[in-house]
Backbone and ligand atoms as CSV (ligand in chain L), in Angstrom:
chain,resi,resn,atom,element,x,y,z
A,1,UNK,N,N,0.839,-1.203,0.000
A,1,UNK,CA,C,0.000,0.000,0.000
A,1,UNK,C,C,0.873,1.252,0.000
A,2,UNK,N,N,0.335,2.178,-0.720
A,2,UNK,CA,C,1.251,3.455,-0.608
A,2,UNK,C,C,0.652,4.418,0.100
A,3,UNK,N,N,1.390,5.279,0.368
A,3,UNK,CA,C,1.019,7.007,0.769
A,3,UNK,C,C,0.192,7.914,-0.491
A,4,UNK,N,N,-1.147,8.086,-0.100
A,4,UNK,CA,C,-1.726,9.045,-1.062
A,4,UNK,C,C,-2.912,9.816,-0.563
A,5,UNK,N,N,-2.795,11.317,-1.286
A,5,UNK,CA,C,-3.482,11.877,-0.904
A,5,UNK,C,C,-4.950,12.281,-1.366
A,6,UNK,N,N,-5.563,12.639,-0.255
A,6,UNK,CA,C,-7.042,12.891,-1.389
A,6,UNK,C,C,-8.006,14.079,-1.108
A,7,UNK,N,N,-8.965,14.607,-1.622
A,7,UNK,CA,C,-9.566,15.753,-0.988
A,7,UNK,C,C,-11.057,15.369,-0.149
A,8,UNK,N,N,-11.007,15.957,0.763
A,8,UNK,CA,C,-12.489,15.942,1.666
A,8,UNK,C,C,-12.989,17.024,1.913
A,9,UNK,N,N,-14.258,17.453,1.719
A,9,UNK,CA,C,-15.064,18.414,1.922
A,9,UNK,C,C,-15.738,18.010,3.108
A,10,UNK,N,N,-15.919,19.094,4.231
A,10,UNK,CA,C,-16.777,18.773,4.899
A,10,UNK,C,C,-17.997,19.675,4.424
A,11,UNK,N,N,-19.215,19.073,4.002
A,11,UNK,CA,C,-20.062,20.022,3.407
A,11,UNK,C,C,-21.213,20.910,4.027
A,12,UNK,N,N,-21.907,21.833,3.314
A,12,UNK,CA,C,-22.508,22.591,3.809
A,12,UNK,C,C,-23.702,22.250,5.128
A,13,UNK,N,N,-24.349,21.220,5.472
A,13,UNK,CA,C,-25.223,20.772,6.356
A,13,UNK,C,C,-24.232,20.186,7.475
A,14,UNK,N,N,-23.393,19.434,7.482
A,14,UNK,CA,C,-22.336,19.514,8.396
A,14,UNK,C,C,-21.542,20.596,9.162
A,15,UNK,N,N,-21.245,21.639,8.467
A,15,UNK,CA,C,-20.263,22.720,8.767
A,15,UNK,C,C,-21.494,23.549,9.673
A,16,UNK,N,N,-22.680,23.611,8.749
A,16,UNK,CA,C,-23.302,24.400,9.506
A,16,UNK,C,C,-24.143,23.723,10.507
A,17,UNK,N,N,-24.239,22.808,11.243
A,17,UNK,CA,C,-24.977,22.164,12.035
A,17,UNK,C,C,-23.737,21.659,13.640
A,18,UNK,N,N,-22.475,22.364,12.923
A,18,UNK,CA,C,-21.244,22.593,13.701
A,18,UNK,C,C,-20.585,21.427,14.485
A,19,UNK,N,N,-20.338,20.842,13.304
A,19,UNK,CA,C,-20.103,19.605,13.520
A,19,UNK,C,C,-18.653,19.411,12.558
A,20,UNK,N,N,-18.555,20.289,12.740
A,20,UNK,CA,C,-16.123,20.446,11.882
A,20,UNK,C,C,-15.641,19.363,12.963
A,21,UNK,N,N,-15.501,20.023,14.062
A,21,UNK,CA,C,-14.843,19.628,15.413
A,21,UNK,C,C,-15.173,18.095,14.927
A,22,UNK,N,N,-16.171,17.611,15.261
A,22,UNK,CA,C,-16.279,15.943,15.238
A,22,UNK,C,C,-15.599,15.158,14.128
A,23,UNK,N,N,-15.755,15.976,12.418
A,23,UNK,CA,C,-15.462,15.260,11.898
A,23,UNK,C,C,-14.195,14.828,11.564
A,24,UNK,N,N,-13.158,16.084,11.943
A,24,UNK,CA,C,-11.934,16.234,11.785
A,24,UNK,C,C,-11.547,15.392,12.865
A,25,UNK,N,N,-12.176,15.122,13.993
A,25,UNK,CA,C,-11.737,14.015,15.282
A,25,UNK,C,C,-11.804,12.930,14.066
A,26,UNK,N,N,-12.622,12.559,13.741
A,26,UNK,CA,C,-12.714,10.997,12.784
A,26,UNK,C,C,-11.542,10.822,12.218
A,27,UNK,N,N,-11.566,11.821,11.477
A,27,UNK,CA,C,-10.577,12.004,10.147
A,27,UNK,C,C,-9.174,12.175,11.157
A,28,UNK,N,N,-9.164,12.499,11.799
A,28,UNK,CA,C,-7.749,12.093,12.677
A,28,UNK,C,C,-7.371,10.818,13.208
A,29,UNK,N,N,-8.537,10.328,13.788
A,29,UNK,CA,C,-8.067,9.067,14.907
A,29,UNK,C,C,-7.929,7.912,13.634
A,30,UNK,N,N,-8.724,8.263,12.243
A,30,UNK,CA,C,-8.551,7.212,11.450
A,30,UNK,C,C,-6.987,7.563,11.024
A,31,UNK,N,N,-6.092,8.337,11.507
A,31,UNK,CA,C,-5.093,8.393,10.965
A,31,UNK,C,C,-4.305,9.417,9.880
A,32,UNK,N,N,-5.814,9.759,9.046
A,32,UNK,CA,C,-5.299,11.055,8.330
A,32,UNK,C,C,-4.818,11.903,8.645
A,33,UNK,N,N,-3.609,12.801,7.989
A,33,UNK,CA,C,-3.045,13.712,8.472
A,33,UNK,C,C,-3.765,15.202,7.441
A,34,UNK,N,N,-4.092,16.494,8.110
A,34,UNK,CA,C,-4.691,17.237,7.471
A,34,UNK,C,C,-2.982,18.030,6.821
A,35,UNK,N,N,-2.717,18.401,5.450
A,35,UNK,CA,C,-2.145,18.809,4.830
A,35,UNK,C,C,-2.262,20.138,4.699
A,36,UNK,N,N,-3.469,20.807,4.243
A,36,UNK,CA,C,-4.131,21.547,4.157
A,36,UNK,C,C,-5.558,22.276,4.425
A,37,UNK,N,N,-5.971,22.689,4.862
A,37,UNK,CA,C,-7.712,23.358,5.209
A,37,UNK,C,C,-8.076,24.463,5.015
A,38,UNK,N,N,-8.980,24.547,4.714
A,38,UNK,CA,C,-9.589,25.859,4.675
A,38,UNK,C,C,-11.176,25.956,4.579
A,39,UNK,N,N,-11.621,27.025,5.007
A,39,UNK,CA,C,-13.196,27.472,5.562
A,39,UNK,C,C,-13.420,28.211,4.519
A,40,UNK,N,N,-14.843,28.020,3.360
A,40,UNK,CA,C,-14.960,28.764,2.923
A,40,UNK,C,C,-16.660,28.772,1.898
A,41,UNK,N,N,-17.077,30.030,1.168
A,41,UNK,CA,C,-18.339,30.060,0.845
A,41,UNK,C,C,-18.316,29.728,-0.674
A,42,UNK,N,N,-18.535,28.271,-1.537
A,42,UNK,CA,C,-18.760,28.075,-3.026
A,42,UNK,C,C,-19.641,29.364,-3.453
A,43,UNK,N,N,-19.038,29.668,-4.591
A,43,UNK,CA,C,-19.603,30.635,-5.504
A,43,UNK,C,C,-20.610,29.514,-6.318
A,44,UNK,N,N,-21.843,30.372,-7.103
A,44,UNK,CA,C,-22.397,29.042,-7.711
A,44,UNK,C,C,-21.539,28.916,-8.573
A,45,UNK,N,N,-20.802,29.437,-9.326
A,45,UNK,CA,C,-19.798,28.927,-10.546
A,45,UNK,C,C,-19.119,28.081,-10.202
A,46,UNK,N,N,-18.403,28.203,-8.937
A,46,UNK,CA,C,-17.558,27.626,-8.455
A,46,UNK,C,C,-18.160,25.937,-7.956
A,47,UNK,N,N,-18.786,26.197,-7.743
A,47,UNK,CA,C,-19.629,24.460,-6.945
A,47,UNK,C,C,-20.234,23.788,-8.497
A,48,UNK,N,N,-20.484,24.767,-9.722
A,48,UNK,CA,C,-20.714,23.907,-10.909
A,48,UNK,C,C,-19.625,23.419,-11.378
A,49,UNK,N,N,-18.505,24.503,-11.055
A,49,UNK,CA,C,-17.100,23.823,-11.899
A,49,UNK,C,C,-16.546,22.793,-11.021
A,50,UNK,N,N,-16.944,22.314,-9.596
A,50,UNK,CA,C,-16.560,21.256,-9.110
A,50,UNK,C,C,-16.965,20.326,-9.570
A,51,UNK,N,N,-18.465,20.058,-9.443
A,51,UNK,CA,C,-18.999,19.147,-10.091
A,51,UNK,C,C,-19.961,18.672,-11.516
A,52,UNK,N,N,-18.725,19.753,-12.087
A,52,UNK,CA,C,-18.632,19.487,-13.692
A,52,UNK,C,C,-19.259,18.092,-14.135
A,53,UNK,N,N,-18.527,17.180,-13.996
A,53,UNK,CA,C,-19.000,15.484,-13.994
A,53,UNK,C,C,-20.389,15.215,-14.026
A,54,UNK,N,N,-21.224,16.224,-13.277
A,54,UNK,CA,C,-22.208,15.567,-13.051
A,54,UNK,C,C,-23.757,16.831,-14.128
A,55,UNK,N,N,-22.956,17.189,-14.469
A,55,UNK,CA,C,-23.556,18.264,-15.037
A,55,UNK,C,C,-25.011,17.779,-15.859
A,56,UNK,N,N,-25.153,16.959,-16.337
A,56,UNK,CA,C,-26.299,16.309,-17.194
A,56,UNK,C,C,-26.989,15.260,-16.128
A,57,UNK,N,N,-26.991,15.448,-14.687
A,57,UNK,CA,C,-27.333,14.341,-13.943
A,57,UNK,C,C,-28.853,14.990,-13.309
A,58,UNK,N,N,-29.929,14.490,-13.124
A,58,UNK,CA,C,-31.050,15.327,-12.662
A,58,UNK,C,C,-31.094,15.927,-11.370
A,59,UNK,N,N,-30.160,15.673,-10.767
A,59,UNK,CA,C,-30.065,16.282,-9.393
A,59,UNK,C,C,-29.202,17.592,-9.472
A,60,UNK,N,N,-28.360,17.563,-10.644
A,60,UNK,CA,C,-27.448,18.613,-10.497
A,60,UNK,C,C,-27.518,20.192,-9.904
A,61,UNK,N,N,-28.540,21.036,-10.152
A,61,UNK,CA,C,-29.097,21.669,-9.931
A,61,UNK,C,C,-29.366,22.140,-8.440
A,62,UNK,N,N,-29.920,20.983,-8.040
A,62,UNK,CA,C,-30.195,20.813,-6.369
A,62,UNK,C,C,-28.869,20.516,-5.680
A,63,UNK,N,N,-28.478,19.720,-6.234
A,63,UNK,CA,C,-26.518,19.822,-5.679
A,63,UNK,C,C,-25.659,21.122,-5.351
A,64,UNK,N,N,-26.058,21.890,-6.958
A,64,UNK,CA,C,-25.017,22.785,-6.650
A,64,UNK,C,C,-25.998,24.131,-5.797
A,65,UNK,N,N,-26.711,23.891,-5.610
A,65,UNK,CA,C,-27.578,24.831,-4.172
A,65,UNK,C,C,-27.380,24.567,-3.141
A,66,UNK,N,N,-27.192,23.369,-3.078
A,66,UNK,CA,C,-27.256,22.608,-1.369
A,66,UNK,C,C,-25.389,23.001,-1.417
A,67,UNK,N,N,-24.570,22.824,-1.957
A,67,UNK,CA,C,-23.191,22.800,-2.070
A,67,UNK,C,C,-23.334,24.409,-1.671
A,68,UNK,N,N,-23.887,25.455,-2.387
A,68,UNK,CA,C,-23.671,27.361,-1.705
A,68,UNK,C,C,-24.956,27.532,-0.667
A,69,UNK,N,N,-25.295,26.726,0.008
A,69,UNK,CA,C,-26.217,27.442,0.632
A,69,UNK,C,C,-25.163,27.931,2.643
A,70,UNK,N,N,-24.041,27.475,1.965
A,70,UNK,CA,C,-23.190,27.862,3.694
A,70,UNK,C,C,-21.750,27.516,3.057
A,71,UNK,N,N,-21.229,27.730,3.941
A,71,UNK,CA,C,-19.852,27.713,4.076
A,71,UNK,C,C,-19.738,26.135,3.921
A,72,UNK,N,N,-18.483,26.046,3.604
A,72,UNK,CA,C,-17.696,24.617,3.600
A,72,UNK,C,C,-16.415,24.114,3.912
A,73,UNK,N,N,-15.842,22.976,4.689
A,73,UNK,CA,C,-14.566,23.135,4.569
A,73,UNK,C,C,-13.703,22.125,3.902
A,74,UNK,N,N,-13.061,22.247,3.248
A,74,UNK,CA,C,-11.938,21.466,2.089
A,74,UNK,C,C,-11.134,21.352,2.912
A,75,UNK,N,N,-10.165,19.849,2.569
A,75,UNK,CA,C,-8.944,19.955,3.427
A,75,UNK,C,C,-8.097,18.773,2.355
A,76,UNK,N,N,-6.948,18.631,2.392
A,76,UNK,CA,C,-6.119,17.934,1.675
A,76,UNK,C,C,-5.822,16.934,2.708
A,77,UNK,N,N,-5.850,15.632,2.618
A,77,UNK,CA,C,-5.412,14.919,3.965
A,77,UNK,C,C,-4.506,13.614,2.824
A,78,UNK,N,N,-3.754,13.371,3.700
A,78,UNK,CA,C,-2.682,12.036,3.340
A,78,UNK,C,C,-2.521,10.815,4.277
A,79,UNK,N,N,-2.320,9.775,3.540
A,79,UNK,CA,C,-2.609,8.672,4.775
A,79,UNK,C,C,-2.328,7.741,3.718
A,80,UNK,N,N,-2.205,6.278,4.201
A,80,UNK,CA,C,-1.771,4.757,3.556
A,80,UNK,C,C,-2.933,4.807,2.904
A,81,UNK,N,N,-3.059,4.421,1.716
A,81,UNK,CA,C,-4.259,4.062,1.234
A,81,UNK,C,C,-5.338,4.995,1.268
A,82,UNK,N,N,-5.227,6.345,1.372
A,82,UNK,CA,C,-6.147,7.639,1.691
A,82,UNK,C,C,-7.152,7.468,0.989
A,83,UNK,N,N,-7.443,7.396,-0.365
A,83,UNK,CA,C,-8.385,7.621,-1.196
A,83,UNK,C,C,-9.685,6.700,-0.497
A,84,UNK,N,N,-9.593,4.769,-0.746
A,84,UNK,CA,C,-10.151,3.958,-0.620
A,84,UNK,C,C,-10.646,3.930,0.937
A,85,UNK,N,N,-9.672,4.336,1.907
A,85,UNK,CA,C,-9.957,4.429,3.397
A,85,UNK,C,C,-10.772,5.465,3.475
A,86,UNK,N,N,-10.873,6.580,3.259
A,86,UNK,CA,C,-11.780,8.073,3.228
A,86,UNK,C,C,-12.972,7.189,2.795
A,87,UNK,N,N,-13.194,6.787,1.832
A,87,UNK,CA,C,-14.258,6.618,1.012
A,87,UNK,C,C,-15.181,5.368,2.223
A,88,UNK,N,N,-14.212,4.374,3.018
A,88,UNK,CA,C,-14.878,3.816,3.591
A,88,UNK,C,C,-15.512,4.622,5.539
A,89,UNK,N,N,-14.892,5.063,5.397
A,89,UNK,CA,C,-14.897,5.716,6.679
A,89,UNK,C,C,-16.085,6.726,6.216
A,90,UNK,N,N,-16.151,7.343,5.289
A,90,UNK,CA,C,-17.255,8.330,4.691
A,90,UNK,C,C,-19.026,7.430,4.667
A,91,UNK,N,N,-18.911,6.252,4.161
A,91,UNK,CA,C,-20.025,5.482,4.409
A,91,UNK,C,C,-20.699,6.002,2.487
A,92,UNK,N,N,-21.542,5.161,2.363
A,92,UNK,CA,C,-22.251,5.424,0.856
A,92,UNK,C,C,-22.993,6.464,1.233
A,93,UNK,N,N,-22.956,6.794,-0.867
A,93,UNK,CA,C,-23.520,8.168,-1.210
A,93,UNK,C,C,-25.044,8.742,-0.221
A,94,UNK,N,N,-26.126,7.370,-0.114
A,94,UNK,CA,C,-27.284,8.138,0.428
A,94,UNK,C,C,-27.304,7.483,2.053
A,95,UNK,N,N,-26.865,8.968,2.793
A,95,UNK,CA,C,-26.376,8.833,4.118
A,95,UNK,C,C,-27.707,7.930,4.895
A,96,UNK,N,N,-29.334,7.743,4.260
A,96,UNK,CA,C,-30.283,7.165,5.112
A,96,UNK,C,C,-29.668,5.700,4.963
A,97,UNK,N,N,-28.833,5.588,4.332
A,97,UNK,CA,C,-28.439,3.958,4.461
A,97,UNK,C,C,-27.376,3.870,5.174
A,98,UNK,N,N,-26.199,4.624,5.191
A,98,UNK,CA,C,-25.050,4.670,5.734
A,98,UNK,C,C,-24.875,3.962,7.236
A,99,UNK,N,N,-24.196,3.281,7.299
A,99,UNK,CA,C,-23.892,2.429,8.604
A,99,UNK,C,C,-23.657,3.305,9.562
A,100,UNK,N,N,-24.679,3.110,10.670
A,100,UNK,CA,C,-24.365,4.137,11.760
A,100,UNK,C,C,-22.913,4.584,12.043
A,101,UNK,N,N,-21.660,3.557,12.261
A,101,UNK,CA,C,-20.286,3.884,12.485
A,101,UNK,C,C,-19.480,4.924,11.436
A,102,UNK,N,N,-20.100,5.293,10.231
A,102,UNK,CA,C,-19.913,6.503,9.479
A,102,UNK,C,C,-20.301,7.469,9.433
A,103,UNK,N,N,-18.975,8.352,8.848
A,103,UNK,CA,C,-19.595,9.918,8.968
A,103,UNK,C,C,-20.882,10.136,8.277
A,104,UNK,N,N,-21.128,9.674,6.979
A,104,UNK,CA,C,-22.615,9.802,6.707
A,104,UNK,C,C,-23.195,9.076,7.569
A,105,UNK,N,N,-23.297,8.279,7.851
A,105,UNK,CA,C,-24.131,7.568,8.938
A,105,UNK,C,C,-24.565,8.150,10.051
A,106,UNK,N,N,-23.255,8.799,10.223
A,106,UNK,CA,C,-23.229,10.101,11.666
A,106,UNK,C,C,-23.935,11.374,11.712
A,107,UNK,N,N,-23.805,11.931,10.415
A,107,UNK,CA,C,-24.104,13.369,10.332
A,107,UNK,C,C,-24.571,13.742,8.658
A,108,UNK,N,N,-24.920,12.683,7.853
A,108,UNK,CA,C,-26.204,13.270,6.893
A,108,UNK,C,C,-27.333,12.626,7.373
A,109,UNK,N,N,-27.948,13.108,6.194
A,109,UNK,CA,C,-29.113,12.767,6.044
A,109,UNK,C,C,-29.626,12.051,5.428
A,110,UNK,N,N,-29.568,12.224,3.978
A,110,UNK,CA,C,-30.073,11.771,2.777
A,110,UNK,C,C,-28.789,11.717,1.518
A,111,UNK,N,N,-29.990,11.585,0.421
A,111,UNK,CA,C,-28.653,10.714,-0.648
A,111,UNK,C,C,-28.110,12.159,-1.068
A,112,UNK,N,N,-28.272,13.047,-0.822
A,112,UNK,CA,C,-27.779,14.355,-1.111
A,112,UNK,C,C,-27.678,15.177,-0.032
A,113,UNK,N,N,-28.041,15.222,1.268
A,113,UNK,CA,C,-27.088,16.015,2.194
A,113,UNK,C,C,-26.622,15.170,3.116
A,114,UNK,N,N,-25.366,14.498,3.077
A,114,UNK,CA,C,-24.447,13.704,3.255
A,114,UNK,C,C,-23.190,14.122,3.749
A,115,UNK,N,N,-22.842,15.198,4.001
A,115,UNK,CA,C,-22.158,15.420,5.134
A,115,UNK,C,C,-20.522,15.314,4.660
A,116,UNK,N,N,-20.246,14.797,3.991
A,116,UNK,CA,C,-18.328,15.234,3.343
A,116,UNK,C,C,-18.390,14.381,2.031
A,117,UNK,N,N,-17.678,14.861,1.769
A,117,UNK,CA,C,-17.049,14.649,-0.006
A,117,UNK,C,C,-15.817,14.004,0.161
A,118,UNK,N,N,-15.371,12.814,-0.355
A,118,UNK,CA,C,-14.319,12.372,-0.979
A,118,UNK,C,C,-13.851,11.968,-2.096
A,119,UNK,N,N,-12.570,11.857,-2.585
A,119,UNK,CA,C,-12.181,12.030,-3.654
A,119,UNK,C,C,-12.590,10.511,-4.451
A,120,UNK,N,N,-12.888,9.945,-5.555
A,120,UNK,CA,C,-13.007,8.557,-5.928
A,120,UNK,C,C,-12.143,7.372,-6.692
A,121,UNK,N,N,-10.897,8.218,-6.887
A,121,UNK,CA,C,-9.734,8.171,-7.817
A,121,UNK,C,C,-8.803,8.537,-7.317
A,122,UNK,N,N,-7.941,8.216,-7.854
A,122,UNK,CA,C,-6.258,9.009,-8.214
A,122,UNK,C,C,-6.192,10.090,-8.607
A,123,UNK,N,N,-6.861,10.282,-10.141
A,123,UNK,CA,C,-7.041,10.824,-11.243
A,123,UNK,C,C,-8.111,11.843,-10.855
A,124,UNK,N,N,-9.309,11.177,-10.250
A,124,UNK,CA,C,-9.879,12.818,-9.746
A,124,UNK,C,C,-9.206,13.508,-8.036
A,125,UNK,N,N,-8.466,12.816,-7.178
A,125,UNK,CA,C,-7.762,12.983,-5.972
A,125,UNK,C,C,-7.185,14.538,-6.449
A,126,UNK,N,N,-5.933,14.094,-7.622
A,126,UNK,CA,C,-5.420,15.120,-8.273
A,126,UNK,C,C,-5.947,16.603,-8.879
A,127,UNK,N,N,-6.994,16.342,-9.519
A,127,UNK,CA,C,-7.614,17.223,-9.822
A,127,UNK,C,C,-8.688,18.240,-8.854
A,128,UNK,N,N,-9.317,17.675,-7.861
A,128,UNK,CA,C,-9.811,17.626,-6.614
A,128,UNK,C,C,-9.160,18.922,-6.140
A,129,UNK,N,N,-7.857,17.945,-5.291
A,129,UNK,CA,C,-7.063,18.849,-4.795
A,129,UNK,C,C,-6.182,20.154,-5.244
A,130,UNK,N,N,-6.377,20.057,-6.604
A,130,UNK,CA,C,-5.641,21.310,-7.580
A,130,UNK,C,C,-6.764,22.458,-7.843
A,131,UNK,N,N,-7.959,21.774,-7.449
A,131,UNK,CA,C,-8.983,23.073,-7.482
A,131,UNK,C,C,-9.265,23.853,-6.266
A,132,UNK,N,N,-8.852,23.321,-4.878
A,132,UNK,CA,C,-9.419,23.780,-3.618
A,132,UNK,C,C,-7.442,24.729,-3.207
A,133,UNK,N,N,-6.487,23.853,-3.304
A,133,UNK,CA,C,-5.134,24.041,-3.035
A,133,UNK,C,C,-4.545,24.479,-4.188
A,134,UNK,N,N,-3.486,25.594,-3.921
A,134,UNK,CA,C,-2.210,25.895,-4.767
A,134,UNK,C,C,-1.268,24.534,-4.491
A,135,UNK,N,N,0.387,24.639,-5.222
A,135,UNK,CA,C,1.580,23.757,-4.842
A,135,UNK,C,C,1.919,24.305,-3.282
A,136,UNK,N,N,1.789,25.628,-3.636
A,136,UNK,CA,C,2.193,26.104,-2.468
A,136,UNK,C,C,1.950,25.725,-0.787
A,137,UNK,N,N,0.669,25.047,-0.863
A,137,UNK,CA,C,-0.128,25.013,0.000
A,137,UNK,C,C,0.137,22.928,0.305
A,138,UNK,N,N,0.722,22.078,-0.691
A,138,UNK,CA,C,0.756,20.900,-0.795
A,138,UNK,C,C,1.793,20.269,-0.966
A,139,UNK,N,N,2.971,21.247,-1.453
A,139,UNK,CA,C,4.142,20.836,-1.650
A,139,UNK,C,C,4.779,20.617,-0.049
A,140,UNK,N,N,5.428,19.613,-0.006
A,140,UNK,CA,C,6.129,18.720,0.531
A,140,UNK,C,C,6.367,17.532,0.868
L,1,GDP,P1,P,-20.215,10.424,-3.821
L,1,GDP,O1,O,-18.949,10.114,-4.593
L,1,GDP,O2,O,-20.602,9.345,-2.840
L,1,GDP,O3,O,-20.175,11.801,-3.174
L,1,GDP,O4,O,-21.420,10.456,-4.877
L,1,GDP,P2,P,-21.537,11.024,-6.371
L,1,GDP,O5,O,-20.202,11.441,-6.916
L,1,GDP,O6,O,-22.323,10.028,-7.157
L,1,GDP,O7,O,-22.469,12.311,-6.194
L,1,GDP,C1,C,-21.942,13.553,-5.783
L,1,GDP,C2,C,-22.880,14.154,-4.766
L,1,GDP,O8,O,-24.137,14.441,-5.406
L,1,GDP,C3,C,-23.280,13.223,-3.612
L,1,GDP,O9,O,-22.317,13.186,-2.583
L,1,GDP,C4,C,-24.591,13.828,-3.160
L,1,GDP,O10,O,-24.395,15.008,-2.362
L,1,GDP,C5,C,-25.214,14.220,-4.488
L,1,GDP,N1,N,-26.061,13.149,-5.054
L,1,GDP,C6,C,-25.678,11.955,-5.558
L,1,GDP,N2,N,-26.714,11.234,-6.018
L,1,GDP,C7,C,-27.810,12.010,-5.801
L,1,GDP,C8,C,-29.207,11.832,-6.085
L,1,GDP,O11,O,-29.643,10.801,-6.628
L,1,GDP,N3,N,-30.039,12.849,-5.718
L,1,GDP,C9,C,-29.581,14.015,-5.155
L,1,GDP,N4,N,-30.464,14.967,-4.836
L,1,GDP,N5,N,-28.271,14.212,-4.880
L,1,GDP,C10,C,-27.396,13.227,-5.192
C-alpha cells in the first residue's frame, strides 16, 4: 500500500450544524493527516465547476444549491491508502443507508445532504485537490 493523498469536503449541512470539530476528530483518529484546510463560501460557478462530472445528472441543480447554501470546509489529507480508506470511513452516497459507524451515517441525512465529499480516484484525488489548493499550500 502506498502514501496518497485525497480531498475531503466537509459540506454545507455539516459545517453548519457545527459539527467540523467531530469530523476532523474521525478524520484524525482514522489516521489522516490534514495537509491543508480551509473554511470557505462556493460561488455558484464555483460548486458547478466542481462538479462538472455531473452536469447532465437530474439532481445537479439541487446539488449545486445545497453545495452554496453555507460555508464549507476542504482539506487535503494524506494517509496509507487515503483515497479507498476516506471513502470507507465516509459510508455510501445516500447517508439514510449509511452504517451508523460513518460519517454519513453520523451526520447526513439523505442521498444528497451527506455530510463530506471524498475524492473517488487518483485521477480525480489530483484534480480535486488542484482546485481547492495551490503547490504552495501541498508541496512537501
Ligand atoms: P459520492 O462520490 O458518494 O459523493 O457520490 P456522487 O459522486 O455520485 O455524487 C456527488 C454528490 O451528489 C453526492 O455526494 C450527493 O451530495 C449528491 N447526489 C448523488 N446522487 C444524488 C441523487 O440521486 N439525488 C440528489 N439529490 N443528490 C445526489
Amino acid at each position: 500500500m502506498a502514501i496518497e493523498r485525497t480531498l475531503t469536503i466537509i459540506k454545507p449541512d455539516a459545517a453548519g450544524a457545527s459539527h467540523i470539530g467531530e469530523i476532523i476528530t474521525e478524520l484524525e483518529r482514522a489516521g489522516f493527516h490534514i495537509l491543508a484546510m480551509r473554511k470557505m463560501h462556493l460561488s455558484r460557478a464555483q460548486a458547478e465547476g466542481f462538479y462538472a462530472v455531473h452536469r447532465d445528472r437530474p439532481f445537479f441543480e439541487s446539488l449545486v444549491t445545497f453545495m452554496t447554501e453555507g460555508e464549507i470546509v476542504p482539506m487535503a489529507l494524506e494517509r496509507e491508502n487515503a483515497i479507498s480508506a476516506l471513502r470507507e470511513l465516509m459510508g455510501p452516497t445516500n447517508a439514510s443507508e449509511a452504517p451508523a459507524g460513518t460519517i454519513r451515517g453520523k451526520f447526513g441525512t439523505s442521498i444528497e445532504r451527506n455530510a463530506i465529499h471524498g475524492s473517488d480516484a487518483p485521477e480525480t484525488a489530483a484534480v480535486e485537490l488542484a482546485f481547492f489548493f495551490s503547490r504552495l499550500e501541498l508541496d512537501r
